[in-house]
N, C-alpha and C positions, 0 to 999 in steps of 0.2 A: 424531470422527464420532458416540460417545453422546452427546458435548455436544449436538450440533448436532440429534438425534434426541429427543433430552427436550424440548430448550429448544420444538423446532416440534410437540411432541405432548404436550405436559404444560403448556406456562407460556404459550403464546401460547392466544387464547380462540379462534380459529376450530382450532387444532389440535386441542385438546381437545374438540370437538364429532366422534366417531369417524363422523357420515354425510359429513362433509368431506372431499375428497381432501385428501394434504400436495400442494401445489403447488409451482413454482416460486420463486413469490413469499413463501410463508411460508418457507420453507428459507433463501432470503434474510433474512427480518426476522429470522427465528433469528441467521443469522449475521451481520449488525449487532447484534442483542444480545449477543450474547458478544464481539464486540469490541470494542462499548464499556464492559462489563462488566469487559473485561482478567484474563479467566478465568484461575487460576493458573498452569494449561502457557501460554499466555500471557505471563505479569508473568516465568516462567521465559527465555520466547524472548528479554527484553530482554536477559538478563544474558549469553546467547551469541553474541547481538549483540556486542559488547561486547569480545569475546573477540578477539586480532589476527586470529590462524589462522582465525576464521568468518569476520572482515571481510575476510581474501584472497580469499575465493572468490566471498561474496556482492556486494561492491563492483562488480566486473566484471561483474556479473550484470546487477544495478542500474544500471548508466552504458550496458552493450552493447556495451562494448568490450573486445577482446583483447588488447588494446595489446602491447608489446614483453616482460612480464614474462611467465613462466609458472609456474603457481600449483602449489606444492607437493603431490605426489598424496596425503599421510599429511592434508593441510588438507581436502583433495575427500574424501575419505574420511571426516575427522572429520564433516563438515557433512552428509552423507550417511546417517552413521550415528545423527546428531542429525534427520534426517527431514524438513532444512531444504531441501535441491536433490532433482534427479535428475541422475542422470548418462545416463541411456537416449537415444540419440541427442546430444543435447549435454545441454551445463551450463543447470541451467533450475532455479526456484522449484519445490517439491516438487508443491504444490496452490494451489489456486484464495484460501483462504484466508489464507495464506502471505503471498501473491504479495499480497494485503491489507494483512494487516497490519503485516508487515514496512516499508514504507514511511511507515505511519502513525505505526508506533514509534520508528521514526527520526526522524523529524520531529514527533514531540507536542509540543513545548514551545515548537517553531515556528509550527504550526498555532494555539495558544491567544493566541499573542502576537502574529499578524497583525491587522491591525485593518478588519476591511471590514463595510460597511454589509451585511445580508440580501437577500437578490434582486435584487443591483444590478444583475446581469448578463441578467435577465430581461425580455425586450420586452413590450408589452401585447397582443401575441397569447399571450402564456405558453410562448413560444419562448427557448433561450436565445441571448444575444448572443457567438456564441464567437467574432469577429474581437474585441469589443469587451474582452472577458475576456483573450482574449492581448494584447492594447492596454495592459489593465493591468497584466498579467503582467509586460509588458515592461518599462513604466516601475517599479512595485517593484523589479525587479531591477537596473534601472539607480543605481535611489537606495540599493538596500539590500543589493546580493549581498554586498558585502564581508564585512559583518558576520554576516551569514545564515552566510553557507558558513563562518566559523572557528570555529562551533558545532559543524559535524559532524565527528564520526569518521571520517564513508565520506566523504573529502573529492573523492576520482575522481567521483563519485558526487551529487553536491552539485547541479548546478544542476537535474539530471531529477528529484532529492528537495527540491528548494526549490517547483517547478514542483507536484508531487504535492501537496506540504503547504500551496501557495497555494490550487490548484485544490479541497484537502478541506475547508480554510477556507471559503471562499466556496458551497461544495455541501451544507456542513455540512446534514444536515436534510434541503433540498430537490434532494439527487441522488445519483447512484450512479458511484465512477468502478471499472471493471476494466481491471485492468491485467493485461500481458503484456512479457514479459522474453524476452529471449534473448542468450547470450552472443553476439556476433561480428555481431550484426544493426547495431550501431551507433545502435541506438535502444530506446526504449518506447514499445508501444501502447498509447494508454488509450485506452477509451469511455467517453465521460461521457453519463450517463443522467437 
């Protein structure tokens, strides 16, 4: 949270002008900067990524599935006490942030290595084409999931974080995706912006 309070009132120029409210939208730009900055707590979250005992809890999280396993409570606990879930109500991404970049981090070196033209998805009203964007979605996956999905770790997990890291590829820049999780929902929502 000081990150995200310096970065929107010390480094960005309209924060630092104090007759400016902070808005929305700068607290955003903030926090796209420090994620793609990969702030130290950060570059830290990759390495508990990483860890099996995080991947039990967070995997399920990420895919939305409950499936027939059930996840060690000393695991829920660790990840809990690492500030990565909640457990209040159900199993959930801690914060809005999180719920960010957790997906991005998973997929970074899949995101760099996709190859799409810039704005291809964008009609000439400056609308985007999202039948045409899952059109493409589809056929990459058809030509490339194999290979895609024996990279990740969170392999349960694999095609909604293949789908994220297409869809951040392609928005790179020109869009915003939020995302939302939930264990047992069987899905992720994202808005793309």
């Amino acid at each position: 949270m000081n990150a995200l309070a310096y970065e929107a009132c010390f480094e960005i120029e309209p924060g630092k002008n104090r007759s400016n409210p902070i808005t929305e939208s700068l607290v955003n730009e903030a926090k796209e900067r420090l994620i793609q900055r990969r702030e130290t707590h950060l570059d830290q979250l990759v390495d508990k990524l990483q860890e099996e005992r995080v991947r039990r809890v967070i995997e399920p999280i990420l895919s939305g599935e409950t499936g027939p396993k059930t996840i060690p409570e000393d695991d829920i606990w660790y990840a809990e006490d690492l500030g990565l879930i909640t457990t209040k109500g159900q199993l959930r991404i801690s914060n809005p942030i999180y719920q960010e970049i957790i997906p991005r981090i998973l997929t970074y070196s899949t995101q760099l290595t996709i190859s799409k033209k810039p704005a291809w998805y964008i009609d000439h009203y400056g609308r985007m084409e999202m039948q045409r964007l899952l059109e493409e979605f589809q056929q990459f996956f058809r030509e490339h999931s194999e290979c895609w999905l024996e990279r990740f770790h969170y392999r349960e997990a694999g095609p909604q974080l293949l789908l994220q890291a297409f869809l951040q590829r392609v928005l790179n820049g020109g869009g915003q995706i939020t995302r939302e999780y939930g264990l047992g929902k069987g899905r992720t929502d994202l808005f793309i912006l």
